[in-house]
C-alpha positions as CSV (number, residue, x, y, z in Angstrom):
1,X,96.6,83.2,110.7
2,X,94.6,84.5,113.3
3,X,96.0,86.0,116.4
4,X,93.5,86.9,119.7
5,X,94.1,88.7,122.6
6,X,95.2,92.3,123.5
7,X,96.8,92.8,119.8
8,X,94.7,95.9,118.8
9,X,96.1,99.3,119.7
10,X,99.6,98.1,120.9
11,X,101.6,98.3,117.9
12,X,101.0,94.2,117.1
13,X,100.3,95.5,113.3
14,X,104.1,97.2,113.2
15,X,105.6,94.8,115.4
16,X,104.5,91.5,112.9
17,X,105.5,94.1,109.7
18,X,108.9,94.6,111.3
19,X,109.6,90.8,112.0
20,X,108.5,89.7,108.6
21,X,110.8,91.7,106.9
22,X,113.1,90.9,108.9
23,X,112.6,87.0,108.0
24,X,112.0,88.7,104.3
25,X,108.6,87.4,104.3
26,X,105.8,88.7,102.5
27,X,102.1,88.6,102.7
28,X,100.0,91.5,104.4
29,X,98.0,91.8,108.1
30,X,95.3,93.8,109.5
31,X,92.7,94.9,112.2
32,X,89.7,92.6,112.4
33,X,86.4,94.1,114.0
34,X,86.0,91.2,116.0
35,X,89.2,93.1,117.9
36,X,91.6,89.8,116.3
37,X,94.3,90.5,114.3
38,X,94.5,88.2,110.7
39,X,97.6,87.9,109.2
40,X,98.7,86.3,105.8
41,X,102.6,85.2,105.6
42,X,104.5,83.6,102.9
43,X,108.1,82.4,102.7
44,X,109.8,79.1,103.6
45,X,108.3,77.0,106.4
46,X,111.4,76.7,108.8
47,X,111.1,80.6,108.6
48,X,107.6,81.1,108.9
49,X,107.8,78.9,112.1
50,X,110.1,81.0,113.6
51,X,107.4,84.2,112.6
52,X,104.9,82.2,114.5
53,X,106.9,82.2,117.6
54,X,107.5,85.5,117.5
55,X,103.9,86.4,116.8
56,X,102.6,84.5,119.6
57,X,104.3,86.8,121.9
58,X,104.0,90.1,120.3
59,X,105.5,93.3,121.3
60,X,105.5,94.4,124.9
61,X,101.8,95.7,125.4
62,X,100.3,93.3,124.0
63,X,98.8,89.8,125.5
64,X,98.5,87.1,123.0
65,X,95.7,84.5,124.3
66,X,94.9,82.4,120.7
67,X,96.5,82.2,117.2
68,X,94.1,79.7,114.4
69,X,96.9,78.5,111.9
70,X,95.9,77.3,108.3
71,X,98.9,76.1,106.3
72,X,98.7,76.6,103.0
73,X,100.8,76.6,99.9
74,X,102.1,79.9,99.1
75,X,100.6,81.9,96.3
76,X,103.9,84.2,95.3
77,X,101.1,86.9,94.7
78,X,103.5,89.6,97.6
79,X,106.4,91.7,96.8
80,X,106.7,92.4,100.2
81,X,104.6,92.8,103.6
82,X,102.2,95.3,104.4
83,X,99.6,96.4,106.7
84,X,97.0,96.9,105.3
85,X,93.3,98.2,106.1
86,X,90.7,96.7,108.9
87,X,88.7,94.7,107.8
């Protein structure tokens, strides 16, 4: 997943770890330099739906304006969620 907007330098990293563990989903997101925020989320897809709504508004500072979805099949490859370094 790909989330544009205002989402760097608002807390949207912590505020998408928080959430999916939360849902107890795993996978890992990041800084992009393109100033996007990608994002990688695995668990079942009633609960990953519910991520996504959450994601699209993100925390408080933040101003969500696009998010690219690709669904794909998990990989089980995550023990948990992470953040993890801009890429």
């Amino acid at each position: 997943m790909r989330v544009r907007g205002q989402v760097q330098g608002v807390g949207f990293r912590f505020f998408v770890k928080n959430k999916a563990e939360l849902l107890k989903l795993t996978g890992w997101v990041r800084n992009m330099l393109d100033e996007s925020v990608e994002l990688w989320a695995e668990g079942d897809r009633q609960t990953l739906q519910e991520f996504v709504s959450y994601v699209s508004r993100g925390p408080n500072q933040a101003h969500v304006t696009d998010i690219d979805l690709d669904w794909q099949s998990p990989t089980g490859q995550y023990p948990g969620f992470r953040i993890t370094p801009t890429e």
